[in-house]
C-alpha positions as CSV (number, residue, x, y, z in Angstrom):
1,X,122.4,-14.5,181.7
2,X,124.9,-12.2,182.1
3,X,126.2,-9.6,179.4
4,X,128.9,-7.0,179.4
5,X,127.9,-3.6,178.2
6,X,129.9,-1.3,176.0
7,X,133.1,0.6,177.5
8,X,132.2,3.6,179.5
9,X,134.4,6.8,179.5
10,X,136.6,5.6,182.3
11,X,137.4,2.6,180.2
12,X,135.6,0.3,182.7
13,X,133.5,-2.5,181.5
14,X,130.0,-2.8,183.8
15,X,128.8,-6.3,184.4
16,X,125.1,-6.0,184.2
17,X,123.0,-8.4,186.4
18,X,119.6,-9.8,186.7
19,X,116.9,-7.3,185.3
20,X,113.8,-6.0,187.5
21,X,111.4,-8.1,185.3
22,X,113.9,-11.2,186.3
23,X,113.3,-10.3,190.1
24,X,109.7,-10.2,189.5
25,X,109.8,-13.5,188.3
26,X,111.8,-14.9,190.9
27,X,111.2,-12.9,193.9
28,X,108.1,-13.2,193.7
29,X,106.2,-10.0,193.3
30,X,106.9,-6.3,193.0
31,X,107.2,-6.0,196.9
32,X,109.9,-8.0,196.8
33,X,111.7,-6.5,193.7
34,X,111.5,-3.2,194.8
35,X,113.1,-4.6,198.1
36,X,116.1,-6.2,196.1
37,X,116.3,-2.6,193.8
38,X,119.1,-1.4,195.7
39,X,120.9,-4.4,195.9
40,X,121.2,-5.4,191.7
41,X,122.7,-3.2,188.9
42,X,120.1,-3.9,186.2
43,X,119.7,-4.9,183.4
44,X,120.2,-7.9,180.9
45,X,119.5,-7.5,177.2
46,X,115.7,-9.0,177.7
47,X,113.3,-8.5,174.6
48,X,110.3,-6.6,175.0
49,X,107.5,-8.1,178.4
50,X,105.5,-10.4,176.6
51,X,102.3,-8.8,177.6
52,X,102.5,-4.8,178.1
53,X,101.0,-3.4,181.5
54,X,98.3,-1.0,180.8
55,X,98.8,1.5,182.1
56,X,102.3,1.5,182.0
57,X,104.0,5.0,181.0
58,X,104.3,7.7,183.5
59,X,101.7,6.0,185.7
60,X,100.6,2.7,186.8
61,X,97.2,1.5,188.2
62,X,98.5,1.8,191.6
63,X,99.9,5.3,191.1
64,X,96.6,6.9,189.9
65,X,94.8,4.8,192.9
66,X,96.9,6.2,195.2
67,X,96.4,9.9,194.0
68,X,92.6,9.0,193.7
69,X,92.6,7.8,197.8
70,X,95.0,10.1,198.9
71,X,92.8,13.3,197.4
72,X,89.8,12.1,197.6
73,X,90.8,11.9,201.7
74,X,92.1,15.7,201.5
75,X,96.0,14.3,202.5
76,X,98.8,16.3,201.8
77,X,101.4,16.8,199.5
78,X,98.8,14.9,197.4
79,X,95.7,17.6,197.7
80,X,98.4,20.6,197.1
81,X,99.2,18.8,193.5
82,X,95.8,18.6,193.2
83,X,95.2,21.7,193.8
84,X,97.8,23.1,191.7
85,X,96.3,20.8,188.3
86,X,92.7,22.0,188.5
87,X,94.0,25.7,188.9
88,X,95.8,25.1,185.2
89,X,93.9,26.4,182.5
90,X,94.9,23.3,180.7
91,X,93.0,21.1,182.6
92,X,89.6,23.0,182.2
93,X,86.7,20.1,180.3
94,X,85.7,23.7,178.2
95,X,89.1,23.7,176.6
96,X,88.8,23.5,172.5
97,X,91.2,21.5,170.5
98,X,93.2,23.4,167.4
99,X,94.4,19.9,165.6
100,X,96.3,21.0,162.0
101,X,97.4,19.3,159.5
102,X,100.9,20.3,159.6
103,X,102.8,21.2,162.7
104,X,105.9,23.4,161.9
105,X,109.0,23.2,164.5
106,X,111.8,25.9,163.6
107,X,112.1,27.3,160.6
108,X,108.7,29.5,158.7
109,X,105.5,29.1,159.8
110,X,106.5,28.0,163.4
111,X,102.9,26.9,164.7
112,X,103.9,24.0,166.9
113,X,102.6,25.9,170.1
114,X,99.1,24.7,169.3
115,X,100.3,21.2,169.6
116,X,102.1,21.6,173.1
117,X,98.9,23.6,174.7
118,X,97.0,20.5,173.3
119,X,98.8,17.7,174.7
120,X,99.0,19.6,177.9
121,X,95.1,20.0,178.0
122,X,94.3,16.0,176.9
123,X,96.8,15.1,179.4
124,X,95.6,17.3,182.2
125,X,91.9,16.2,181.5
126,X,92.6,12.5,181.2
127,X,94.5,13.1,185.4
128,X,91.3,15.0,186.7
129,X,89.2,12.1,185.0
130,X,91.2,9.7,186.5
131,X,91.8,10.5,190.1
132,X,88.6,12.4,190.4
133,X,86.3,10.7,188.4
134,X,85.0,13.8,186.4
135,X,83.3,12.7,183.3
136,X,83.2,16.1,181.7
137,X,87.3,15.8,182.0
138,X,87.1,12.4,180.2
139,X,85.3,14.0,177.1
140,X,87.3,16.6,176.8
141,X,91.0,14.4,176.4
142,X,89.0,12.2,174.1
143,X,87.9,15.3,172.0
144,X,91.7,16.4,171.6
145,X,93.4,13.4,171.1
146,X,90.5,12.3,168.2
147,X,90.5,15.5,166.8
148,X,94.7,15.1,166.1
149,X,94.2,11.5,165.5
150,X,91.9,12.4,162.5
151,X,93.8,15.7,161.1
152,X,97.5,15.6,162.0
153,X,99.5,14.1,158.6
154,X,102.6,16.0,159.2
155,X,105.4,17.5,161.3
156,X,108.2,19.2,159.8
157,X,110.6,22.4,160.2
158,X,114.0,22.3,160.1
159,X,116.2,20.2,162.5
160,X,114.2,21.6,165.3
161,X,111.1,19.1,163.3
162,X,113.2,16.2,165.5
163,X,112.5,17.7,168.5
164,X,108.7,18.3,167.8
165,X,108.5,14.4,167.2
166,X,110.4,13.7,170.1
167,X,109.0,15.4,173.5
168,X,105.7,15.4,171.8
169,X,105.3,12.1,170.4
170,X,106.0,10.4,173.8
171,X,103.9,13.4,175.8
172,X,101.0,12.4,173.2
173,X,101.0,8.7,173.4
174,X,100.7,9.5,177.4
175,X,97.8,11.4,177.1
176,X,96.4,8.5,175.2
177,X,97.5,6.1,177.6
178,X,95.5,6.9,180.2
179,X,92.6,7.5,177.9
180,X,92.6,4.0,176.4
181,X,90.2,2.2,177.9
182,X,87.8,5.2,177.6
183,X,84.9,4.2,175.0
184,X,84.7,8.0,173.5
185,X,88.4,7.5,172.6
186,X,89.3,6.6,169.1
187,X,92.5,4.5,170.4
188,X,93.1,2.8,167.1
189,X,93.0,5.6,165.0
190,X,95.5,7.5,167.6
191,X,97.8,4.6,167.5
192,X,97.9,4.8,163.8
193,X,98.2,8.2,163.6
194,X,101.9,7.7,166.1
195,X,103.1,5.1,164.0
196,X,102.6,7.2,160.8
197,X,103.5,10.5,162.3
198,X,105.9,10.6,164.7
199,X,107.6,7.5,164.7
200,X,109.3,7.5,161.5
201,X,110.8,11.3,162.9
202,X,112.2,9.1,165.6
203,X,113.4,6.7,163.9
204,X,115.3,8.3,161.1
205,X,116.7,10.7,164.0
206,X,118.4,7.7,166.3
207,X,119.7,6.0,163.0
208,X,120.5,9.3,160.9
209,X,120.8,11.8,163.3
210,X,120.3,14.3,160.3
211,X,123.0,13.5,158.8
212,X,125.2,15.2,161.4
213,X,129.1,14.3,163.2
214,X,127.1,11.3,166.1
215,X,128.7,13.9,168.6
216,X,126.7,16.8,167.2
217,X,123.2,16.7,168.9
218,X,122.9,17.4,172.7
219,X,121.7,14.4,175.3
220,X,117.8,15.7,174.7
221,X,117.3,15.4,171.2
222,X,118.2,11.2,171.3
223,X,116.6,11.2,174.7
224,X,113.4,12.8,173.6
225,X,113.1,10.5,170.4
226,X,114.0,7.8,172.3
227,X,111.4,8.5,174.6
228,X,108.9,8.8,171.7
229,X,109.4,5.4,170.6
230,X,109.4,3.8,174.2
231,X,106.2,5.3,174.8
232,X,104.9,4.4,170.8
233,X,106.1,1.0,171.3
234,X,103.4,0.7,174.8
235,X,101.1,2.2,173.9
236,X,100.3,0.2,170.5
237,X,101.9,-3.5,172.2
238,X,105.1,-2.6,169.9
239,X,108.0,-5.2,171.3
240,X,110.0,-4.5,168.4
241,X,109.9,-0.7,169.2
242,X,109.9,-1.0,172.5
243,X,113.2,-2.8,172.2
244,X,114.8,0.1,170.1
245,X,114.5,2.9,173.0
246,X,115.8,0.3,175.6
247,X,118.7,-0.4,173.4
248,X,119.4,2.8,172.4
249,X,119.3,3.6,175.9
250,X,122.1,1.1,177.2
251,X,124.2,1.2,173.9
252,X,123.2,3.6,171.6
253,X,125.9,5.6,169.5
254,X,124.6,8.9,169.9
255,X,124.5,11.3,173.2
256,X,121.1,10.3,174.8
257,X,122.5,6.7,175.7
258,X,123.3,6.2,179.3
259,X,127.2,6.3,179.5
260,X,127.3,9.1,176.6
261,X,124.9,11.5,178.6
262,X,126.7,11.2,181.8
263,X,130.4,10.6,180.6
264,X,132.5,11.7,184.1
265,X,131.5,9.8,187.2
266,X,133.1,11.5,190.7
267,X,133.1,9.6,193.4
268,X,132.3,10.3,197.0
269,X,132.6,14.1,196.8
270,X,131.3,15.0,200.4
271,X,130.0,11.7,200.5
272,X,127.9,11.1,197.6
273,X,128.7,9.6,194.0
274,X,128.2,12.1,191.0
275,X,128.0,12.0,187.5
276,X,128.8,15.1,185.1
277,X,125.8,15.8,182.9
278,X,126.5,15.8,179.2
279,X,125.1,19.3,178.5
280,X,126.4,20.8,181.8
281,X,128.6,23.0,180.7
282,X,126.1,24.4,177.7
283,X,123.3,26.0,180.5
284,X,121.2,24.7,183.3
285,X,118.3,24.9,181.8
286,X,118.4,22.4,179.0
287,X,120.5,19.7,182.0
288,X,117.5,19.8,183.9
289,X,115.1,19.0,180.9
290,X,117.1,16.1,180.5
291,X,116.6,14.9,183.7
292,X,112.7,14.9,182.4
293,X,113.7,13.5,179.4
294,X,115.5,10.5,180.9
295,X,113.1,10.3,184.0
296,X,110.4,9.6,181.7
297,X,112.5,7.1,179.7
298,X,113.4,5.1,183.3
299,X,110.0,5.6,184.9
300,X,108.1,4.5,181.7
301,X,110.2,1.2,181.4
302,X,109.9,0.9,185.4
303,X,106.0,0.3,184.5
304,X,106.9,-2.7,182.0
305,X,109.4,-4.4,184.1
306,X,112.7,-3.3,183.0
307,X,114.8,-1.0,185.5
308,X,116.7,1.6,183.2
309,X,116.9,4.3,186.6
310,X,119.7,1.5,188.2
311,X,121.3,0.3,185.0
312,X,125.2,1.0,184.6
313,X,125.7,1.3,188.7
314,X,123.1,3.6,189.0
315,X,124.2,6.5,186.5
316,X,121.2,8.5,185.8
317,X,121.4,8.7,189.7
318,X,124.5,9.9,190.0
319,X,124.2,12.3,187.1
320,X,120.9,13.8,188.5
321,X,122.5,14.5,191.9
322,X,125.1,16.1,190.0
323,X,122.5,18.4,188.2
324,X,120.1,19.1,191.5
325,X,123.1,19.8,193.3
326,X,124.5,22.9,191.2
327,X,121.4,24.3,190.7
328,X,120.8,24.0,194.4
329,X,123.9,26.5,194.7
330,X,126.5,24.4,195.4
331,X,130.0,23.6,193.8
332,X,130.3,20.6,191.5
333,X,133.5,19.2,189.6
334,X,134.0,19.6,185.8
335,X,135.9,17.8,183.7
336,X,136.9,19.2,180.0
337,X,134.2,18.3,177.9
338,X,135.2,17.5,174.1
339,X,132.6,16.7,171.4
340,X,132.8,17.0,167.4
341,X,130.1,19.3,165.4
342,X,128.4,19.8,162.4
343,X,129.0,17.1,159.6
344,X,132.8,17.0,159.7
345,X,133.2,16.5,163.5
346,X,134.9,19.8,164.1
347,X,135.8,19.8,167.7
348,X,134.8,22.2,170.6
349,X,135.1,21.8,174.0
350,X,134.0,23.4,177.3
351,X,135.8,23.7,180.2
352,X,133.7,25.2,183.5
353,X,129.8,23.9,184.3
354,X,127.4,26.8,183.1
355,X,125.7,29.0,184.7
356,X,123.4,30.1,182.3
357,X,119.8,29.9,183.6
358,X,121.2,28.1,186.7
359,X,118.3,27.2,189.3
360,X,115.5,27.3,186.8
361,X,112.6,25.0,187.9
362,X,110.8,22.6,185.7
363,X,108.4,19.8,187.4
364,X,110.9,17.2,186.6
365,X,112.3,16.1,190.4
366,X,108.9,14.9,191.9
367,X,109.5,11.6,189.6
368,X,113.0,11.0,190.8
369,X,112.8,11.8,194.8
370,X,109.7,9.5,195.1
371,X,111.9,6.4,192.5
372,X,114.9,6.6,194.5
373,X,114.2,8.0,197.8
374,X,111.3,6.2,198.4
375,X,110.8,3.3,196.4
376,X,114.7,2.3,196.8
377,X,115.3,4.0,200.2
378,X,118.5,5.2,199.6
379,X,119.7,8.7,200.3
380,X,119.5,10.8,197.1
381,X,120.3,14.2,199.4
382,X,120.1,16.8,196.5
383,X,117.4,15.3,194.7
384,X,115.5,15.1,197.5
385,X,116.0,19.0,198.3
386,X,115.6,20.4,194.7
387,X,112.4,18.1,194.7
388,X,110.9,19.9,198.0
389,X,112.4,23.2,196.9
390,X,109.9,23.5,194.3
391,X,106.9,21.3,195.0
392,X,104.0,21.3,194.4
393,X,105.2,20.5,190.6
394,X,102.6,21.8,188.2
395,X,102.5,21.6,184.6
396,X,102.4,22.7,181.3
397,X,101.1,26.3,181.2
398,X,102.6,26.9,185.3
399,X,106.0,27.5,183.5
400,X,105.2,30.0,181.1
401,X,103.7,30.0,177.5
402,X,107.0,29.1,175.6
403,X,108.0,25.6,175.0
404,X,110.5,24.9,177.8
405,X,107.6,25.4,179.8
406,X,106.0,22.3,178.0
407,X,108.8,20.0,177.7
408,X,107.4,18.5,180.8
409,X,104.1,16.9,181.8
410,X,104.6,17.1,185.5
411,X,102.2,16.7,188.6
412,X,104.4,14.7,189.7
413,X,103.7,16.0,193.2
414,X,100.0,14.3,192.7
415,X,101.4,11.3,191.1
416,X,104.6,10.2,192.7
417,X,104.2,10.8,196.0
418,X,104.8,8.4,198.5
């Protein structure tokens, strides 16, 4: 079945086409879907796979047995990803977990920092656990994500509380992910604990967006809670969730959906398509979070059969060659970009790409070089350079102590490569 998606900015309805969970069905096999990627504009409007992959977020089976092989045989880029995770304090089995009741996001109190270190640690313990097999590892991610499982009620703050729910409810339920099948694990109590904490937070974001002009919040903020509930729906075999973050992700009203955070596409400017990033001309430093935000949205639906990285001709592509591109150095087109604030839609507008914090690194490129210049084989020039630029990718606590340096998981060196 075919369906029409809503207008873009150019006023150009996109015909969208079989979905990568159709191919698997009628190619035949991953092999040959991945071979036909290039070739369809996903996706249809399908409901939710009827059985969830496991695991199916940031990482596959075959992704962590690849990374397991590949280290285990002392290969490179693999072994310098390696390397750089068990340097990370985060990833040590000693590390001690600080659950709290409440976790406080902008506003008094602030003490959402001990949430961020945690989720780095349980996620960094459950990668050493699984590509090297280090029980001690194991234990420890099961000791962090019980001990929240069992304490955290609440997460609050002021608007900033959204944010809090968003990058760590879907960096939480990835941690857990990997864990589940580990017998230590509480996984029932940790999938309650999602669905009670951080998902109505998401939720009441997407559809209320605090009460605020839809135009108000920047791309990350629907993109993170969007995430959240992706990863919430997988993790607990949610299709009705699951089904909200795809939506929202093709059609949503809001800034995170597809056409709204890339709203100007440029075509063949010195030979490659480009799409202007939504919070380009606000700094560089929250553009390239939100090509973490939305890689983890695409790669995460990639693992359960839906292919969100092609949908709408290949937009996020476009948009993230825009981003790696200026913060490579080089010149990219703007055009006037117009949104309304606050809760009467007051207007503002900027009119040149920002500089602010231009080139920063965040371990965010590994993920999309490896999707689309290896999976799909086609020539993502700038990705591919900001990817090699700063690889190996590390993780949280490689990129300082505050929270941009955490907005990320990363690894994606270890994981991704191909």
């Amino acid at each position: 079945m075919s369906r029409t998606s809503r207008n873009s900015p150019h006023g150009h309805l996109h015909t969208t086409e079989l979905s990568r969970r159709g191919l698997l069905r009628t190619a035949g096999g991953l092999g040959a879907a991945v071979a036909l990627g290039s070739a369809f504009a996903a996706t249809s409007a399908d409901a939710a796979p009827g059985t969830f992959t496991h695991p199916g977020m940031l990482h596959n089976a075959g992704d962590i047995n690849r990374a397991k092989v590949r280290v285990a045989a002392g290969d490179d880029p693999w072994l310098s990803g390696w390397n750089k995770l068990t340097a990370n304090s985060h990833s040590q089995s000693t590390w001690t977990p600080r659950a709290t009741a409440t976790i406080i996001r902008g506003g008094t109190g602030e003490n959402y920092s001990l949430l961020f270190n945690d989720i780095a640690a349980a996620y960094q313990n459950a990668l050493r656990w699984k590509v090297g097999g280090t029980e001690a590892n194991a234990q420890c991610a099961a000791k962090i994500l019980n001990a929240w499982a069992t304490t955290l009620t609440t997460v609050t703050g002021n608007a900033d509380r959204f944010l809090a729910a968003g990058i760590y409810g879907w960096q939480f339920a990835n941690a857990a992910e990997l864990m589940r099948d580990y017998s230590a694990f509480d996984l029932g109590a940790f999938q309650e604990m999602m669905t009670k904490v951080f998902y109505p937070l998401n939720n009441q974001f997407l559809t209320g967006h605090n009460d605020a002009c839809i135009t108000n919040y920047w791309a990350n903020w629907d993109l993170c809670n969007m995430a959240s509930i992706l990863a919430i729906g997988i993790l607990n075999n949610d299709g009705a969730k699951y089904d909200q973050a795809v939506t929202y992700f093709k059609s949503g009203a809001g800034n995170g959906s597809i056409a709204h955070a890339v709203p100007f596409l440029y075509s063949n400017v010195d030979g490659y398509d480009l799409g202007q990033w939504q919070e380009s001309g606000r700094d560089q430093g929250h553009t390239v979070m939100g090509m973490g935000q939305m890689g983890a949205i695409c790669e995460m639906a990639w693992n359960q059969g839906e292919d969100l990285y092609s949908y709408d001709g290949r937009r996020f592509m476009k948009g993230a060659q825009y981003v790696a591109k200026y913060n490579l150095g080089s010149d990219v087109p703007f055009t006037t970009y117009t949104w309304g604030t606050g809760q009467s839609c007051a207007q503002q507008s900027q009119t040149v790409v920002s500089s602010a914090s231009r080139g920063q690194v965040r371990p965010v490129w590994a993920q999309l070089h490896y999707h689309y210049g290896r999976r799909l084989l086609l020539d993502d020039k700038y990705i591919s350079q900001m990817c090699f630029s700063v690889a190996p990718e590390g993780g949280g606590g490689d990129y300082g102590t505050t929270s941009g340096g955490f907005d990320q998981l990363g690894f994606g060196t270890l994981m991704y490569a191909k």
